[in-house]
PyMOL Python script that loads the backbone (N, CA, C, O; Angstrom):
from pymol import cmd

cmd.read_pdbstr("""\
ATOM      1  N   UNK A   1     120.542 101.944  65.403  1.00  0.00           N
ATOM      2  CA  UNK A   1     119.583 101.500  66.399  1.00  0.00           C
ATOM      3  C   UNK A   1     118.757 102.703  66.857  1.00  0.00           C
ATOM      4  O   UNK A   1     119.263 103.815  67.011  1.00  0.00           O
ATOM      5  N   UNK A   2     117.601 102.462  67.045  1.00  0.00           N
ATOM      6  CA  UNK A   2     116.729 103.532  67.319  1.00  0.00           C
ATOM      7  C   UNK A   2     116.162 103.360  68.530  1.00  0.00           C
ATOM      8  O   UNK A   2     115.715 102.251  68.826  1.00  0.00           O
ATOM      9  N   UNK A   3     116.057 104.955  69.853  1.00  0.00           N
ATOM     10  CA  UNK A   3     115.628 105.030  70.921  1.00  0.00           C
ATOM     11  C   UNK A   3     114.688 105.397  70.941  1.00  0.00           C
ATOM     12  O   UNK A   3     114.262 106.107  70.031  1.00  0.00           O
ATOM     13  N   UNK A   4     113.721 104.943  72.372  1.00  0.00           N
ATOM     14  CA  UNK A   4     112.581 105.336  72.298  1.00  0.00           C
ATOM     15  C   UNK A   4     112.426 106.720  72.310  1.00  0.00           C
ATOM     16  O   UNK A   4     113.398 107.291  72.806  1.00  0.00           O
ATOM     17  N   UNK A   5     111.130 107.774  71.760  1.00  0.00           N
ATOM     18  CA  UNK A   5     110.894 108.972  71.844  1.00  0.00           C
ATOM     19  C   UNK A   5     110.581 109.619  73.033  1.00  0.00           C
ATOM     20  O   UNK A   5     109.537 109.391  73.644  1.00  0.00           O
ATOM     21  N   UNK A   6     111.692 110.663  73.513  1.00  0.00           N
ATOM     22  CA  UNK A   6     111.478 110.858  75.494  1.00  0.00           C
ATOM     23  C   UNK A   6     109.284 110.832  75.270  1.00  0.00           C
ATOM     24  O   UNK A   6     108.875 110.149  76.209  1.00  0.00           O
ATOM     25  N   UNK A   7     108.828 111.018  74.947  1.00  0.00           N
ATOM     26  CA  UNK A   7     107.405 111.254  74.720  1.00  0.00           C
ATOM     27  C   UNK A   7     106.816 109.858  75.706  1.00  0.00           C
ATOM     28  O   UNK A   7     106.116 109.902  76.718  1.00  0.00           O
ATOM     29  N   UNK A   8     107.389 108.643  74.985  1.00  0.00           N
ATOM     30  CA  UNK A   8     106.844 107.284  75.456  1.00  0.00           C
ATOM     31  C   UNK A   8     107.138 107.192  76.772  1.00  0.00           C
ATOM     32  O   UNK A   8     108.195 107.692  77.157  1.00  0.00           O
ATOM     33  N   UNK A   9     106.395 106.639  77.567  1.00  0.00           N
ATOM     34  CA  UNK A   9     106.515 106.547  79.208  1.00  0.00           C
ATOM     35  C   UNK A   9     106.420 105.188  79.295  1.00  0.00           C
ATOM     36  O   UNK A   9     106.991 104.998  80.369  1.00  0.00           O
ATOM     37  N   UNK A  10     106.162 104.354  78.986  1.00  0.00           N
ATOM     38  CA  UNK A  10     105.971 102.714  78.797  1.00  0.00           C
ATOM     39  C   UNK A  10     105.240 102.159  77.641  1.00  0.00           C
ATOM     40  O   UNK A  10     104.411 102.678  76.894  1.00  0.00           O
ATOM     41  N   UNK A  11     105.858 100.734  77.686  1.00  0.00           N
ATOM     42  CA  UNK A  11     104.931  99.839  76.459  1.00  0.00           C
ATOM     43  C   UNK A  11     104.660  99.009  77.193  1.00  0.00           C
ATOM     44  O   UNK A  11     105.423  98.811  78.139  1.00  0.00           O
ATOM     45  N   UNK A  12     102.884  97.811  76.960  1.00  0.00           N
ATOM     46  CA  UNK A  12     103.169  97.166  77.726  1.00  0.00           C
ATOM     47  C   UNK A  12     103.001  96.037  76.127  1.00  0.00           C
ATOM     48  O   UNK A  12     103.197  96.243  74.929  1.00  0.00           O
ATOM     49  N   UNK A  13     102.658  95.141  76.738  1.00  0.00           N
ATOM     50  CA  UNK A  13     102.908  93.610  75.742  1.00  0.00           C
ATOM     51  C   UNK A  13     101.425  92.786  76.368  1.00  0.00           C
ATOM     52  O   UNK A  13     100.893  93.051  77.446  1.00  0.00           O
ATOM     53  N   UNK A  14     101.104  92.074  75.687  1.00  0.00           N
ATOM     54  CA  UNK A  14     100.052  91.307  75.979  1.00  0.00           C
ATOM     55  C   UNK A  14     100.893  90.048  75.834  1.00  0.00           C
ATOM     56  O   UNK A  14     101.224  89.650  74.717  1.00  0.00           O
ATOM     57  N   UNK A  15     101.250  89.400  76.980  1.00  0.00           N
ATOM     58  CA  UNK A  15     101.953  88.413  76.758  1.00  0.00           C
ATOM     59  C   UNK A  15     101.779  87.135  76.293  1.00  0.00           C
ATOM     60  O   UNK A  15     101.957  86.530  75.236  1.00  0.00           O
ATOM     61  N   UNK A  16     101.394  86.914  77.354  1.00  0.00           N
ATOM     62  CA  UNK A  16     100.782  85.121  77.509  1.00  0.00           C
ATOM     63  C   UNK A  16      99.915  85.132  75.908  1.00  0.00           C
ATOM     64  O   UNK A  16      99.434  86.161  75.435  1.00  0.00           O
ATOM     65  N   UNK A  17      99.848  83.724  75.211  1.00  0.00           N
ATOM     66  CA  UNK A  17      99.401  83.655  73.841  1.00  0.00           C
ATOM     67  C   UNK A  17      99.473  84.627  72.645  1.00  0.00           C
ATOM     68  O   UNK A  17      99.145  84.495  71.465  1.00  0.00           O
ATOM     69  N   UNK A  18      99.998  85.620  73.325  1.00  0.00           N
ATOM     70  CA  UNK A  18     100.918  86.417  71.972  1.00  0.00           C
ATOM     71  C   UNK A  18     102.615  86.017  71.917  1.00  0.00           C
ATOM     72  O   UNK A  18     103.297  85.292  71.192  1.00  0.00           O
ATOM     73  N   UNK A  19     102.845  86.766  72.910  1.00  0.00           N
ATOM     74  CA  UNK A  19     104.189  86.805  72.621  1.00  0.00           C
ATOM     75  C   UNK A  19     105.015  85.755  73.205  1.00  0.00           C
ATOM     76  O   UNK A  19     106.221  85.748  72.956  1.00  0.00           O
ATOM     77  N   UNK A  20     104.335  84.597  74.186  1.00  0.00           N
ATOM     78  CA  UNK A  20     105.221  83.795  74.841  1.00  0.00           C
ATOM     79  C   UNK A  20     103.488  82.752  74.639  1.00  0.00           C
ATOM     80  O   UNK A  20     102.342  83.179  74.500  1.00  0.00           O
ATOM     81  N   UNK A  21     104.052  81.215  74.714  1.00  0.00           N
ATOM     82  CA  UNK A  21     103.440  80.172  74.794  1.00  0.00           C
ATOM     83  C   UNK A  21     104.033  79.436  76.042  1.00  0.00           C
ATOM     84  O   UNK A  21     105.245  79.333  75.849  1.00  0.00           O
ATOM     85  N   UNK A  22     103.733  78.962  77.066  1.00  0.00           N
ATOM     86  CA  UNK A  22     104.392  78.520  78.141  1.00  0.00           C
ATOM     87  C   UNK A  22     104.031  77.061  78.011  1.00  0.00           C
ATOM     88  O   UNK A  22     102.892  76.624  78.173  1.00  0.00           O
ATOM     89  N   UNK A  23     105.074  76.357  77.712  1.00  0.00           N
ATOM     90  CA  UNK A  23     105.246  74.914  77.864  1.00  0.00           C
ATOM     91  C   UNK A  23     105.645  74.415  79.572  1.00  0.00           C
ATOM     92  O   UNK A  23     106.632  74.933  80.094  1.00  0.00           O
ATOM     93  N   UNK A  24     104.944  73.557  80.232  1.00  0.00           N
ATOM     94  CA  UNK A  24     104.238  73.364  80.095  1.00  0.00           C
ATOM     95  C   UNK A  24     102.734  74.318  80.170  1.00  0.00           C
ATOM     96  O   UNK A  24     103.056  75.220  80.944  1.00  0.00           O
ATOM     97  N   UNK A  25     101.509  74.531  79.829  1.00  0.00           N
ATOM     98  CA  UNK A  25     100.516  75.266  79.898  1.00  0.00           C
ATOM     99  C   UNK A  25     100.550  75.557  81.234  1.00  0.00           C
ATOM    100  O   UNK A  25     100.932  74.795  82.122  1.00  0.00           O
ATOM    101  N   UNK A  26     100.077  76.852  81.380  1.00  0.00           N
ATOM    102  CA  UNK A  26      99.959  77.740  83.143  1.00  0.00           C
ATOM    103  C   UNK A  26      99.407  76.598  83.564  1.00  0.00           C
ATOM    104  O   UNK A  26     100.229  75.694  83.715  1.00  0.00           O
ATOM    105  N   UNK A  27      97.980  76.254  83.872  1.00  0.00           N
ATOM    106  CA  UNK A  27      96.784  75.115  84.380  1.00  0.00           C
ATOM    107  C   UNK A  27      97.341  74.456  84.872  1.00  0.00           C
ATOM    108  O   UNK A  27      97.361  74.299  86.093  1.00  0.00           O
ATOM    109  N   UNK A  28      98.503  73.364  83.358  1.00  0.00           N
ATOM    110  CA  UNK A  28      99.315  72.375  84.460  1.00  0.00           C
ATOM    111  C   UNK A  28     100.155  72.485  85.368  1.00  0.00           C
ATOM    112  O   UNK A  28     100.273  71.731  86.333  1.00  0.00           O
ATOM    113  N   UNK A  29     100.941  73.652  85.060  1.00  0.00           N
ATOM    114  CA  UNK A  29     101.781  74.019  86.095  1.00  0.00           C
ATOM    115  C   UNK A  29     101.200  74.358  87.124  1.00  0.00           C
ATOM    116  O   UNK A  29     100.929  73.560  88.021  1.00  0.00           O
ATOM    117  N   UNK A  30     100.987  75.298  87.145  1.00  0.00           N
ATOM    118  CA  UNK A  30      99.863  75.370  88.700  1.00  0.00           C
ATOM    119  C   UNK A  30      99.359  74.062  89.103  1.00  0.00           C
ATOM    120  O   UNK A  30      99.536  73.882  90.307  1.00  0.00           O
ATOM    121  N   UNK A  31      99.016  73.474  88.743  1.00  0.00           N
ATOM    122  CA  UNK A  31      98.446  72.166  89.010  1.00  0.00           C
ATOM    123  C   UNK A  31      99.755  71.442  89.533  1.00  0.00           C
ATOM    124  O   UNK A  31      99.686  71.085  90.709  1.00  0.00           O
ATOM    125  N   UNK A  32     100.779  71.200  88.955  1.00  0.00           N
ATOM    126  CA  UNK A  32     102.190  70.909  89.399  1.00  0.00           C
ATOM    127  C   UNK A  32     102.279  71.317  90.518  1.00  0.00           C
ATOM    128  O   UNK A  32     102.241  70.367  91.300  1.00  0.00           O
ATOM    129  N   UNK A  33     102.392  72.376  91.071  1.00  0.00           N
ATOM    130  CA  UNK A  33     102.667  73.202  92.060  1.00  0.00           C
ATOM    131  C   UNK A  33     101.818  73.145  93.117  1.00  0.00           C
ATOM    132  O   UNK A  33     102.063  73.239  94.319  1.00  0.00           O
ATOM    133  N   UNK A  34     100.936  73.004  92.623  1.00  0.00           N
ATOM    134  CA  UNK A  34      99.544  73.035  93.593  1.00  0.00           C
ATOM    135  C   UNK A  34      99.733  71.575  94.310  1.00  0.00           C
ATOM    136  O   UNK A  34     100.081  71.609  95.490  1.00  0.00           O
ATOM    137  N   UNK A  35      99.543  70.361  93.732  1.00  0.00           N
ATOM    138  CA  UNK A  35     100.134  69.439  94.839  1.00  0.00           C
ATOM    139  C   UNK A  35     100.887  69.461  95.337  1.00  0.00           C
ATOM    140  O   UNK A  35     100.532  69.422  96.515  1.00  0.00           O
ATOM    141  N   UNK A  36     102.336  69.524  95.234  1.00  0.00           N
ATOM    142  CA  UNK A  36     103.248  70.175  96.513  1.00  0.00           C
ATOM    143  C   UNK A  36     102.913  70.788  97.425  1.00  0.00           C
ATOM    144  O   UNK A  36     103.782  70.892  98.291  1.00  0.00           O
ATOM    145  N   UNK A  37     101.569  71.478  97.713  1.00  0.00           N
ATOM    146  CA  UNK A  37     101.354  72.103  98.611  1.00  0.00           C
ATOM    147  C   UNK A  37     100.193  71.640  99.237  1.00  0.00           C
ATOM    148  O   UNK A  37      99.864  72.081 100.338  1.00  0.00           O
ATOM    149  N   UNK A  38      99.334  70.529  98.458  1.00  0.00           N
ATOM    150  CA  UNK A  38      98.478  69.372  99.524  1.00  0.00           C
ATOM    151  C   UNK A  38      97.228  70.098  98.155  1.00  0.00           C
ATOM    152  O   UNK A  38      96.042  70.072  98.485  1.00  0.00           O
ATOM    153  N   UNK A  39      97.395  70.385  97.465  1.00  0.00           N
ATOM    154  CA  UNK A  39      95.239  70.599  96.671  1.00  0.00           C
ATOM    155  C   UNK A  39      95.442  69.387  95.814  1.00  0.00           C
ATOM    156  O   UNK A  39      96.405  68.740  95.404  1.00  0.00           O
ATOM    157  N   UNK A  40      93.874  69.341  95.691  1.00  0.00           N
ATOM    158  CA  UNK A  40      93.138  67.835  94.717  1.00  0.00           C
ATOM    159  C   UNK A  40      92.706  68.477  93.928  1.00  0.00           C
ATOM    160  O   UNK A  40      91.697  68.096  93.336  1.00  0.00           O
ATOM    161  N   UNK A  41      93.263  69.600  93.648  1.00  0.00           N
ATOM    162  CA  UNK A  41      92.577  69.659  92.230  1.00  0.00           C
ATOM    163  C   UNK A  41      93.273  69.165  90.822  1.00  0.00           C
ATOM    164  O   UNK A  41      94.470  69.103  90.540  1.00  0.00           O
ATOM    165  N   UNK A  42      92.223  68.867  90.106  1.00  0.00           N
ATOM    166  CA  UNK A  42      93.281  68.378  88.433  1.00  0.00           C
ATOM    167  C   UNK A  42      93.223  70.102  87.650  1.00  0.00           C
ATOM    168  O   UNK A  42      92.484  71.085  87.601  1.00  0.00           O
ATOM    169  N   UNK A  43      94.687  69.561  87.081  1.00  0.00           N
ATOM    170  CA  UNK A  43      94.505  70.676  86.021  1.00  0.00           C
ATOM    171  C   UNK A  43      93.743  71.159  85.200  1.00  0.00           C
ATOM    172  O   UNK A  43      93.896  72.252  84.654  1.00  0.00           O
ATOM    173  N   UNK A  44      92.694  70.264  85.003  1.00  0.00           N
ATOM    174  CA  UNK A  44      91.014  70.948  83.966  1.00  0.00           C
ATOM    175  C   UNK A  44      90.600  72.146  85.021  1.00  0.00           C
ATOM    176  O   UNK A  44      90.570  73.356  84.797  1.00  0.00           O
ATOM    177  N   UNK A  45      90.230  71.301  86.479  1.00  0.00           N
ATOM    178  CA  UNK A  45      89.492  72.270  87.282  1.00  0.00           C
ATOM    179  C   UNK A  45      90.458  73.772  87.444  1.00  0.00           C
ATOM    180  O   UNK A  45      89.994  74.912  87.464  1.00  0.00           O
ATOM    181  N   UNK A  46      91.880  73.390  87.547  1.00  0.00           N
ATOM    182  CA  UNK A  46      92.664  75.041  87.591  1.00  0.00           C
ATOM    183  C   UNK A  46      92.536  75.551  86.479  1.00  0.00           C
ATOM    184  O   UNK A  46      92.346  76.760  86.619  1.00  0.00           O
ATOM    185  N   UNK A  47      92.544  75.258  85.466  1.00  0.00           N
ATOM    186  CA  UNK A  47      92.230  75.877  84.222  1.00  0.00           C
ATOM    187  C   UNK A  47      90.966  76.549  83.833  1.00  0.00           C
ATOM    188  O   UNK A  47      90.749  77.406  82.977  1.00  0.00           O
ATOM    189  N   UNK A  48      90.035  75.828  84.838  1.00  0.00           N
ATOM    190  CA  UNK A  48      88.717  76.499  84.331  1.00  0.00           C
ATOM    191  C   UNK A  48      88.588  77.798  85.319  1.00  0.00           C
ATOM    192  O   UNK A  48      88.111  78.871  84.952  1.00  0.00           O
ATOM    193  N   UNK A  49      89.198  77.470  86.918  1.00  0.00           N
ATOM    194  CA  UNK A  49      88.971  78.556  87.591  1.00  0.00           C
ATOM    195  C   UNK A  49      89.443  79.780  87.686  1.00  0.00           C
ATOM    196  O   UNK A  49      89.044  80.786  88.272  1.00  0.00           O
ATOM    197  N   UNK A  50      90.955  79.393  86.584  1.00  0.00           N
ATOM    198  CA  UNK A  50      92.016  80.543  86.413  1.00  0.00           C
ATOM    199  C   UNK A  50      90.993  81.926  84.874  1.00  0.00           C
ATOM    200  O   UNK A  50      90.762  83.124  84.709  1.00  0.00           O
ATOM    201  N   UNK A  51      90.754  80.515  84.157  1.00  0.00           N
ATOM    202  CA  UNK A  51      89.909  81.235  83.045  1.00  0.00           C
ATOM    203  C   UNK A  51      88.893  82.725  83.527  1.00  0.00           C
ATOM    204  O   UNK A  51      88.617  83.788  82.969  1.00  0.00           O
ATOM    205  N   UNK A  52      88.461  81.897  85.263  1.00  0.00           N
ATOM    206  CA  UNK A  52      87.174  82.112  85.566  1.00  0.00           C
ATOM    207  C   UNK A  52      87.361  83.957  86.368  1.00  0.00           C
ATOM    208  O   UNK A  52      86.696  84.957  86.635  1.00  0.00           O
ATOM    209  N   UNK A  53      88.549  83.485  86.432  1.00  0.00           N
ATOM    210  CA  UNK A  53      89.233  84.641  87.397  1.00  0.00           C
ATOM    211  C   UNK A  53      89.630  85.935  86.518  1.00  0.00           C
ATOM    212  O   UNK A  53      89.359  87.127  86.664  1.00  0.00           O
ATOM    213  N   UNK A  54      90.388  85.224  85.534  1.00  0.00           N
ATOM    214  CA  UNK A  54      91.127  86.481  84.735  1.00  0.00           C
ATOM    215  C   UNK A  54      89.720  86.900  83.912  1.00  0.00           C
ATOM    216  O   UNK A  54      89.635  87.954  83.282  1.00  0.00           O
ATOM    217  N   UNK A  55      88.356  85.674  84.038  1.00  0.00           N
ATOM    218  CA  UNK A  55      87.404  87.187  83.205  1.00  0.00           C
ATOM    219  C   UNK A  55      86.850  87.954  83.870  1.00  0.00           C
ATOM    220  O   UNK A  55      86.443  89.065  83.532  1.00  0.00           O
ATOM    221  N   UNK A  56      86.747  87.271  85.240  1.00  0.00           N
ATOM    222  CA  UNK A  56      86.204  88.176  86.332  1.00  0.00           C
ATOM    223  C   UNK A  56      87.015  89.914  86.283  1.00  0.00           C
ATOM    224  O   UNK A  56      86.647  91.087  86.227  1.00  0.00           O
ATOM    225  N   UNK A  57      87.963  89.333  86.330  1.00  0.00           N
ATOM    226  CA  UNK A  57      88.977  90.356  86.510  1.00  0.00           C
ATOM    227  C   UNK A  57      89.006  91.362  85.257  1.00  0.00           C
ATOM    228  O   UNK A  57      89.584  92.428  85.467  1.00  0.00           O
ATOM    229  N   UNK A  58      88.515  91.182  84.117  1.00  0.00           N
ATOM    230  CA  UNK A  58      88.479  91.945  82.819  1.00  0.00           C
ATOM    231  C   UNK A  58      87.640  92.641  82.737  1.00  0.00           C
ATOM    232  O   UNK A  58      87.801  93.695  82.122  1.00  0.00           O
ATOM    233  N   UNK A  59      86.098  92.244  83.478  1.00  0.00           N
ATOM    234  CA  UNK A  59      85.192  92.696  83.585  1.00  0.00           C
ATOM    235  C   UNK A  59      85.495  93.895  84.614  1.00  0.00           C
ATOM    236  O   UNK A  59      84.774  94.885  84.494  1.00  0.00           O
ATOM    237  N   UNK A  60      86.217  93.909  85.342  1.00  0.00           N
ATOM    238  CA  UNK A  60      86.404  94.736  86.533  1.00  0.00           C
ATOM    239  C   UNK A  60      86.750  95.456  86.035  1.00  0.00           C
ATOM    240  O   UNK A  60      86.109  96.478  85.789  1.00  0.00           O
ATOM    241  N   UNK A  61      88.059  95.204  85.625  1.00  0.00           N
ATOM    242  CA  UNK A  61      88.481  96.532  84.682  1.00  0.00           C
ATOM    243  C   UNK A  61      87.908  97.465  83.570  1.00  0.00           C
ATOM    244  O   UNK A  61      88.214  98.645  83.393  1.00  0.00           O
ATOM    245  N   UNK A  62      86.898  96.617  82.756  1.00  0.00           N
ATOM    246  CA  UNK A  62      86.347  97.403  82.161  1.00  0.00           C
ATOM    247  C   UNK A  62      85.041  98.074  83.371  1.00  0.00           C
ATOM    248  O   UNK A  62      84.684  99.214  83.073  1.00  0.00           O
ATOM    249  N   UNK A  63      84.658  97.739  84.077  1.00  0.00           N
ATOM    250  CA  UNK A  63      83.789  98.688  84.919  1.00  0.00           C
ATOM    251  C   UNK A  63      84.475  99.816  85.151  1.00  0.00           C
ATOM    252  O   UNK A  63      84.084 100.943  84.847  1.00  0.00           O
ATOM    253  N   UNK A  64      85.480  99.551  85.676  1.00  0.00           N
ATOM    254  CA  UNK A  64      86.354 100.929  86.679  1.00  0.00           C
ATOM    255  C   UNK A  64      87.168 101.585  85.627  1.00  0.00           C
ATOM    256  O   UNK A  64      88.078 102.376  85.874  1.00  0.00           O
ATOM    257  N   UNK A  65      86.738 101.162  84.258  1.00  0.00           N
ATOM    258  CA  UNK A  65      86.904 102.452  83.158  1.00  0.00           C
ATOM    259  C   UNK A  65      88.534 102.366  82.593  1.00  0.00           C
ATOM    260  O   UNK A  65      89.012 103.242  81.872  1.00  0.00           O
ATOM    261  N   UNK A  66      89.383 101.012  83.104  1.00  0.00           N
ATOM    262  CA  UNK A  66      90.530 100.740  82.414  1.00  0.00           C
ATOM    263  C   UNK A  66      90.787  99.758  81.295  1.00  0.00           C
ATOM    264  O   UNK A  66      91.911  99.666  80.801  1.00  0.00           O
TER     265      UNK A  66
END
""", "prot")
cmd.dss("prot")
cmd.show_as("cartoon", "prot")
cmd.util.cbc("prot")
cmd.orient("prot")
């Protein structure tokens, strides 16, 4: 079995649609969850706003140079 090289300080993983598929899909779940807590939204609309978020959020990161 082979250890990591003291050199490496972390790995990370790109998870979600690589390495893990989440049954049911995030959207619905959240959407699951999300009524329990009183929202009207359907799972299309969380799906589109989650989409809407994590590119927001990619974009950010690539601004601030990560």
């Amino acid at each position: 079995m082979s250890r990591v090289p003291p050199a490496v300080a972390a790995v990370f993983f790109d998870a979600v649609g690589t390495l893990i598929h989440p049954e049911p899909p995030a959207g619905d779940a959240y959407a699951l969850v999300g009524r329990r807590f009183g929202t009207r939204l359907d799972a299309a609309e969380i799906r589109r706003r989650f989409a809407a978020a994590f590119r927001d959020e990619e974009l950010a990161d690539v601004e601030s140079g990560h």
